[in-house]
PAVEXGU-984236 format. One record per residue (C-alpha): residue number from 1; chain; x negated, y, z. Coordinates in Angstrom, 3 decimals, padded with zeros to 6 digits. Layout:
<kolros>
KOLRO NUM A X Y Z
...
</kolros>
This chain:
<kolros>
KOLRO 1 A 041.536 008.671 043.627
KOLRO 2 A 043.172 005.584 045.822
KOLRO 3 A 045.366 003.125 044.244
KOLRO 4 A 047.663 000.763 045.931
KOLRO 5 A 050.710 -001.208 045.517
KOLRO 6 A 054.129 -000.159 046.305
KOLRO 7 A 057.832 -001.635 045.139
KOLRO 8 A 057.651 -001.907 041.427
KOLRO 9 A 054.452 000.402 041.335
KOLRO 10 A 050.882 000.425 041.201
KOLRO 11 A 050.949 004.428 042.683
KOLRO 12 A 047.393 006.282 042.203
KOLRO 13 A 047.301 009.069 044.606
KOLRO 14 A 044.607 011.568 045.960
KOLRO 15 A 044.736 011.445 049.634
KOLRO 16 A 042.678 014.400 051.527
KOLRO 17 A 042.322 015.655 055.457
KOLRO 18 A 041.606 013.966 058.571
KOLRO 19 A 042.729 010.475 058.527
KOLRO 20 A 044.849 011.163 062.052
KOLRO 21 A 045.982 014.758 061.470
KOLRO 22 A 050.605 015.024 060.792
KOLRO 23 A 051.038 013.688 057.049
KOLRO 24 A 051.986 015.688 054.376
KOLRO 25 A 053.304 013.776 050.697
KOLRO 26 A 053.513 016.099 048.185
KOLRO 27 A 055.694 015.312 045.273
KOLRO 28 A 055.014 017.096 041.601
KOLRO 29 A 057.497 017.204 039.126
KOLRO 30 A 058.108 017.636 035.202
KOLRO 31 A 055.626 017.693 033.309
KOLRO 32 A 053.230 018.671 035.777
KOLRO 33 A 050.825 016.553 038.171
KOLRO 34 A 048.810 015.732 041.118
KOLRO 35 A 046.882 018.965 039.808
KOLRO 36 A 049.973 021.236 041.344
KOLRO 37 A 048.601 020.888 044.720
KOLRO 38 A 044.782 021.098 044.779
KOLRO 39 A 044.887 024.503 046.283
KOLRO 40 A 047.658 023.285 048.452
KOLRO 41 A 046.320 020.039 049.942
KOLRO 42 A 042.581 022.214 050.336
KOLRO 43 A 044.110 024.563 052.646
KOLRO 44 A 046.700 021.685 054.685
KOLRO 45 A 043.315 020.083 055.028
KOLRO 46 A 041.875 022.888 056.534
KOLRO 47 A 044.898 022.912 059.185
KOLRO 48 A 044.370 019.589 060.320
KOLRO 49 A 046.713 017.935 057.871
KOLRO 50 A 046.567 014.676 056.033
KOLRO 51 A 047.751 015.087 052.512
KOLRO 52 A 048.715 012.524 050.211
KOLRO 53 A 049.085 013.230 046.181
KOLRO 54 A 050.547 010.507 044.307
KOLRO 55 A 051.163 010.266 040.188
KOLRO 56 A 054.903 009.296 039.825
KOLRO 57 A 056.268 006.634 037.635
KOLRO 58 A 055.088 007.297 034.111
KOLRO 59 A 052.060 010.129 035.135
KOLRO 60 A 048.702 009.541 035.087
KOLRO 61 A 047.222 006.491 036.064
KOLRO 62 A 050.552 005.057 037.839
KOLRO 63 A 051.679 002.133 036.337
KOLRO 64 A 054.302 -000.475 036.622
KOLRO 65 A 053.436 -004.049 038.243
KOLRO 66 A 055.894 -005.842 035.758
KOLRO 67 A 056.492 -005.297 031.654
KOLRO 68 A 060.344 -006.686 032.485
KOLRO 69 A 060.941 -003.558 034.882
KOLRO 70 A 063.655 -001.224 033.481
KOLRO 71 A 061.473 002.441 032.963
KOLRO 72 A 063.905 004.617 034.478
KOLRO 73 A 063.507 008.013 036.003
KOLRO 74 A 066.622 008.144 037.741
KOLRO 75 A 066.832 009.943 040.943
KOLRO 76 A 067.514 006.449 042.874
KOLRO 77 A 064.279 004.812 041.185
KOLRO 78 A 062.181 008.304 042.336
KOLRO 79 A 063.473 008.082 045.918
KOLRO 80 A 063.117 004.243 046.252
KOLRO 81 A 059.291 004.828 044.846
KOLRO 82 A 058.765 007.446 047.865
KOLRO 83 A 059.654 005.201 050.319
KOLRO 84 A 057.676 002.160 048.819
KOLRO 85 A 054.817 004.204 049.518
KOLRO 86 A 055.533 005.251 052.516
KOLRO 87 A 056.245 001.733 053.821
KOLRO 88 A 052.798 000.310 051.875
KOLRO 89 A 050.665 003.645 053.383
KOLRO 90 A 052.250 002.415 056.712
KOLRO 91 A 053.512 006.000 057.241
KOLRO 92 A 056.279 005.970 059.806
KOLRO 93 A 057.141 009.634 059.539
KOLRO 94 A 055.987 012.347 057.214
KOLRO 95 A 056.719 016.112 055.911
KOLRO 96 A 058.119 015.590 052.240
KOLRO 97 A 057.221 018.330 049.832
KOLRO 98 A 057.915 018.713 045.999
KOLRO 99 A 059.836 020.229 043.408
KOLRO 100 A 061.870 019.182 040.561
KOLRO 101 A 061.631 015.542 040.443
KOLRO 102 A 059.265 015.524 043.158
KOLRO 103 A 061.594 017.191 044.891
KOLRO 104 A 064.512 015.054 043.888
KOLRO 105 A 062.295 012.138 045.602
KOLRO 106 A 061.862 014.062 048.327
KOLRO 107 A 065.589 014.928 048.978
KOLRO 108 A 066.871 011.205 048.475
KOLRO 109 A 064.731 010.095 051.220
KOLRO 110 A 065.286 013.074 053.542
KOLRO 111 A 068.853 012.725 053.023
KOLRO 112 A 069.177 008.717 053.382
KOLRO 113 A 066.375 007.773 055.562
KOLRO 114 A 065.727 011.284 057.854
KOLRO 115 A 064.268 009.154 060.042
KOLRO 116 A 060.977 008.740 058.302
KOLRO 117 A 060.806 012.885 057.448
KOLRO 118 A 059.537 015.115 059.826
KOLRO 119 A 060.510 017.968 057.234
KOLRO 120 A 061.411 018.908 054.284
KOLRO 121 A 060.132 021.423 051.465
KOLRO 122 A 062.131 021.722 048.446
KOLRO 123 A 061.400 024.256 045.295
KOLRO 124 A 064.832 025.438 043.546
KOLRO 125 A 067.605 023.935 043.926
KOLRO 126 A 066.763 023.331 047.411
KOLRO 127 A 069.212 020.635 047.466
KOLRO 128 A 067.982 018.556 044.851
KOLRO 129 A 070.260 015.935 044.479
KOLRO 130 A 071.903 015.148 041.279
KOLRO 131 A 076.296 014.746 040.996
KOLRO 132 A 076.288 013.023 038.013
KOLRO 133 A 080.132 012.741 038.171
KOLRO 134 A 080.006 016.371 037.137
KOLRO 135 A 076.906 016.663 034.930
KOLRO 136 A 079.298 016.927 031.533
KOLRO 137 A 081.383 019.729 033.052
KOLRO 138 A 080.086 022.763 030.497
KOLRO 139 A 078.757 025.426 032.471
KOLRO 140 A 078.076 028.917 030.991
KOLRO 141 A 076.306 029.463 027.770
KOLRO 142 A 073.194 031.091 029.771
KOLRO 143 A 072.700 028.130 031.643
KOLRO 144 A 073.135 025.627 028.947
KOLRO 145 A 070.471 027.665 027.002
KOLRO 146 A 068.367 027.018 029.774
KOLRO 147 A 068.838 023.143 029.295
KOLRO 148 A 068.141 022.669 025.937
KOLRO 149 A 065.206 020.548 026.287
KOLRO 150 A 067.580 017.781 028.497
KOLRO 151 A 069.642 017.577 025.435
KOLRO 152 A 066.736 017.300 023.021
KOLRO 153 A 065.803 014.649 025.004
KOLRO 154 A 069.359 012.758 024.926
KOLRO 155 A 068.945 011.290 021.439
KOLRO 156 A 066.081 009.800 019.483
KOLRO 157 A 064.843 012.496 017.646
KOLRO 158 A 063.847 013.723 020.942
KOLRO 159 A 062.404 010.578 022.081
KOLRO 160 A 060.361 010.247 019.073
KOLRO 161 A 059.788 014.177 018.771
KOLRO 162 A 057.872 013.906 022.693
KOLRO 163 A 056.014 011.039 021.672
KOLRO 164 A 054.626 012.777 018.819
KOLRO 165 A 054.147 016.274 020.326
KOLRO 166 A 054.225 015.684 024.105
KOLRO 167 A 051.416 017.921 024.921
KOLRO 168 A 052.673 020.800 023.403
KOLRO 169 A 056.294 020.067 024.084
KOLRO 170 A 055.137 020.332 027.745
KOLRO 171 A 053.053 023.494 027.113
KOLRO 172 A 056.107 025.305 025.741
KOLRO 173 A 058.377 024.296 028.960
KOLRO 174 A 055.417 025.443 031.222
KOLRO 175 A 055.488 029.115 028.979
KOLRO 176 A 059.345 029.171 029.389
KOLRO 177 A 060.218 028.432 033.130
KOLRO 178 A 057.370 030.194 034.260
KOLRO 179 A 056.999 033.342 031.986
KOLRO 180 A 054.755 035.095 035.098
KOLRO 181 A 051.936 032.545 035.321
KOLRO 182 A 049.053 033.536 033.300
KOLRO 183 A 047.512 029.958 033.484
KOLRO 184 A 044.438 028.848 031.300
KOLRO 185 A 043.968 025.866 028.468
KOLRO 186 A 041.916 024.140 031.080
KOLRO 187 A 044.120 024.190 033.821
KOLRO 188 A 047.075 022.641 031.188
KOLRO 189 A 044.616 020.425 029.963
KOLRO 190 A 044.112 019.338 033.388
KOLRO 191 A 047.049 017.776 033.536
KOLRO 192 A 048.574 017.080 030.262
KOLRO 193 A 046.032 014.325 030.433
KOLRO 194 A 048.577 012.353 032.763
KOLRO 195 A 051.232 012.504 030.026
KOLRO 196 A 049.316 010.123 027.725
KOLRO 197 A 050.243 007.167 030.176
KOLRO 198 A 052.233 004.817 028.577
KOLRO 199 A 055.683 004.955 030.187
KOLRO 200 A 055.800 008.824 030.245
KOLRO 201 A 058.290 008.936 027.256
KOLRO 202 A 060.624 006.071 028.146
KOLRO 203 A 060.557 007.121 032.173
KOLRO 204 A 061.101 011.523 030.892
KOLRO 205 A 063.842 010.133 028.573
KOLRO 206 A 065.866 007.878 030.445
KOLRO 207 A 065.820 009.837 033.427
KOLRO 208 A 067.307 013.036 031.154
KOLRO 209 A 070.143 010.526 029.296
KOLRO 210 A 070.724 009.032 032.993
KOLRO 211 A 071.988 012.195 034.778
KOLRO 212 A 074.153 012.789 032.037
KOLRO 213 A 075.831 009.032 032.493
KOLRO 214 A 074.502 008.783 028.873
KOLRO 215 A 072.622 005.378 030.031
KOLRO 216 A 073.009 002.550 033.096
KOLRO 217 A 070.391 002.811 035.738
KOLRO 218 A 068.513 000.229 036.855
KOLRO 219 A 070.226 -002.197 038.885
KOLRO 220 A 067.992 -002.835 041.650
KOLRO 221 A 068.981 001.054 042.640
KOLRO 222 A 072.752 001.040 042.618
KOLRO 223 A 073.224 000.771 045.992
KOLRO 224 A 070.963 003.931 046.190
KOLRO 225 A 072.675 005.812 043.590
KOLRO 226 A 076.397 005.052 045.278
KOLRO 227 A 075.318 006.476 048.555
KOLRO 228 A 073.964 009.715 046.505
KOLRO 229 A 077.395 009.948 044.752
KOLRO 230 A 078.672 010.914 049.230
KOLRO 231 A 076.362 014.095 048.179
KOLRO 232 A 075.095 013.235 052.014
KOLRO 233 A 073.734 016.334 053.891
KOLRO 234 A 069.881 016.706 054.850
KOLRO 235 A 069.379 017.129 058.031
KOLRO 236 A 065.914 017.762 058.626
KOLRO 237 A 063.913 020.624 058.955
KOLRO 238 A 063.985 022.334 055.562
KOLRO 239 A 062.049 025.689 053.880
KOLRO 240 A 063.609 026.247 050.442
KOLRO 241 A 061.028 028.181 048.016
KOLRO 242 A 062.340 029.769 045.045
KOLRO 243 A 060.356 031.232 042.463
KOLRO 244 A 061.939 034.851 041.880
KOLRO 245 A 060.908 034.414 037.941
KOLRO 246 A 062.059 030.530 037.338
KOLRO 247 A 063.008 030.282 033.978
KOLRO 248 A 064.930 026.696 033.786
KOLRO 249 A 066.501 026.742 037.966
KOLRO 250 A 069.918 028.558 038.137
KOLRO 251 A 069.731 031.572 039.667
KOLRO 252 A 072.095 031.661 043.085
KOLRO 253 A 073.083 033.466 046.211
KOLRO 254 A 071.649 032.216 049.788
KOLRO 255 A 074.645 030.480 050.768
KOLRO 256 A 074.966 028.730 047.406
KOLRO 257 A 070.943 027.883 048.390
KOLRO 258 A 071.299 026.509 051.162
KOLRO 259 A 074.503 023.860 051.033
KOLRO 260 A 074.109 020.235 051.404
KOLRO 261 A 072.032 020.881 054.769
KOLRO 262 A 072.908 020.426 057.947
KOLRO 263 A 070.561 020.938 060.141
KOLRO 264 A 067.673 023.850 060.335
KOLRO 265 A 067.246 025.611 056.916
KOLRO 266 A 065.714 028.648 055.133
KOLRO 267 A 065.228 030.036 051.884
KOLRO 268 A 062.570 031.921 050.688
KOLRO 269 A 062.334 033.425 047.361
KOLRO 270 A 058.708 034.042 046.177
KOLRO 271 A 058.483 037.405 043.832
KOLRO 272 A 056.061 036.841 040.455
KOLRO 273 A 056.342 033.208 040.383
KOLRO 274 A 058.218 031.027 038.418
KOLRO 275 A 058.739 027.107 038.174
KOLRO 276 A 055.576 025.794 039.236
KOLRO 277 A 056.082 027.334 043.169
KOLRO 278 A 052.766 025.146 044.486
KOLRO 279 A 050.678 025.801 042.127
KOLRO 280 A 051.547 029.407 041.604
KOLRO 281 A 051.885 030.305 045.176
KOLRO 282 A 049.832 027.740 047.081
KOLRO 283 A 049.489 030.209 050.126
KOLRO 284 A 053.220 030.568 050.505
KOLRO 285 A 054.069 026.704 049.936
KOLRO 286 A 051.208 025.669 052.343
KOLRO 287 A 052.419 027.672 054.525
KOLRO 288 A 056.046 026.489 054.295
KOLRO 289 A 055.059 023.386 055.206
KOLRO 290 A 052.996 024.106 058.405
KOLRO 291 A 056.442 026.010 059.149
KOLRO 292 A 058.314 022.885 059.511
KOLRO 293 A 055.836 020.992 061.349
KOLRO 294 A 055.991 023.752 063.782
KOLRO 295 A 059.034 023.462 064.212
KOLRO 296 A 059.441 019.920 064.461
KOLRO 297 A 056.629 020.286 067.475
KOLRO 298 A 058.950 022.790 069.382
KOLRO 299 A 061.705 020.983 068.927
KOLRO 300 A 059.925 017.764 070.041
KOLRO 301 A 058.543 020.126 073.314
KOLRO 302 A 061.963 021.485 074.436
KOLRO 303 A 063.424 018.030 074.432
</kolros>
């Protein structure tokens, strides 16, 4: 475990590989953890890679430099952390890889700063970039099923309902979204731990009231948030994994997969796995990202 300063963040992160080998960030999401990717990062390793791991705000031992900073898990605040790190690791360019909010991060920076991304990864919805102009448009009952626990989470009964029972609140959405995964008390355990930090509840809340336009952001990332209102394309090198039994991601066609990019993209979908694509499938997502760093190196050769 490393720790080191970034923007508003004191980020804790696992770092693995040779020091000088192409680096790889890999981003969890909700509720899940740095434990995702222990398979994953072993075998990146193995390929020469350089793999860093960190907590996001409100997991683990993360933690906020200031009291006074606004706990928000809006998408702005998730890419603006990403790139913090980046810029305090002194990492010029990097392959991005996550999924949900860690691959919401991943997006915003891919999207707004390509420069600094050799390539992308992204789990379901590939394009991972939220248009909260249209987040109250109702969509079909199926799908709004699916996102009960985002309105749960809108009002206080919620908020007080995950600090009392955020372990097993968790537990339930792991069940649910991926209903293929046999996966053991010990391996939840493993990283429900990171939900006892302190600004898990207010960070998970405001980022589900924010999408909705049910709260302000934080104003240090309105800038950020206009230019993600553009919906601007990714250009970068991109593998899209889909878990074939996802029980929270819409469920969508390849060409409805793949839009927002505009560069190099494919999409896989990954049979007998469900939300939790790195940790279900670590083979197939370590292998998705050694894709696009091939890739960038041809490119880079035929220039």
């Amino acid at each position: 475990m490393k720790k080191i300063d970034a923007g508003v963040l004191n980020v804790a992160y696992l770092e693995s590989g040779p020091a000088d080998g192409p680096v790889v960030v890999l981003l969890h999401g909700f509720p899940y953890d740095v434990r995702a990717y222990d398979e994953v990062a072993r075998r990146l390793g193995g390929a020469g890679c350089r793999c860093i791991v960190p907590y996001l705000r409100g997991y683990g031992p993360t933690r906020f430099l200031e009291a006074s900073t606004l706990r928000s898990g809006e998408q702005a605040a998730l890419g603006a952390d990403l790139l913090a790190l980046l810029d305090a690791l002194k990492i010029e360019r990097a392959v991005l890889a996550g999924y949900d909010w860690g691959g919401r991060a991943a997006c915003v920076v891919a999207a707004l700063w390509p420069e600094r991304v050799i390539g992308l990864v992204s789990g379901d919805p590939g394009y991972n970039i939220q248009y909260i102009a249209a987040a109250n448009r109702p969509s079909s009952p199926h799908t709004e099923h699916r996102l009960w626990y985002q309105y749960y989470l809108h009002g206080e009964r919620g908020y007080a309902g995950l600090a009392a029972n955020g372990k097993a609140f968790c537990h339930l959405l792991w069940q649910q979204w991926s209903p293929s995964w046999t996966f053991t008390d010990a391996t939840y355990a493993a990283t429900a731990d990171s939900f006892s930090n302190p600004d898990f509840v207010d960070v998970v809340t405001h980022s589900y009231r924010h999408r909705f336009g049910l709260v302000a952001g934080d104003p240090a990332y309105a800038e950020i948030e206009h230019q993600l209102t553009q919906r601007p394309p990714i250009s970068v090198p991109t593998v899209i994994l889909s878990g074939a039994d996802d029980g929270v991601s819409s469920k969508r066609d390849d060409t409805a997969a793949v839009r927002g990019f505009s560069g190099q993209v494919r999409r896989q979908v990954v049979p007998g796995v469900g939300h939790n694509v790195p940790q279900e499938a670590p083979a197939v997502f370590a292998d998705a990202v050694l894709e696009v760093l091939s890739s960038c190196r041809a490119s880079t050769e035929s220039a």
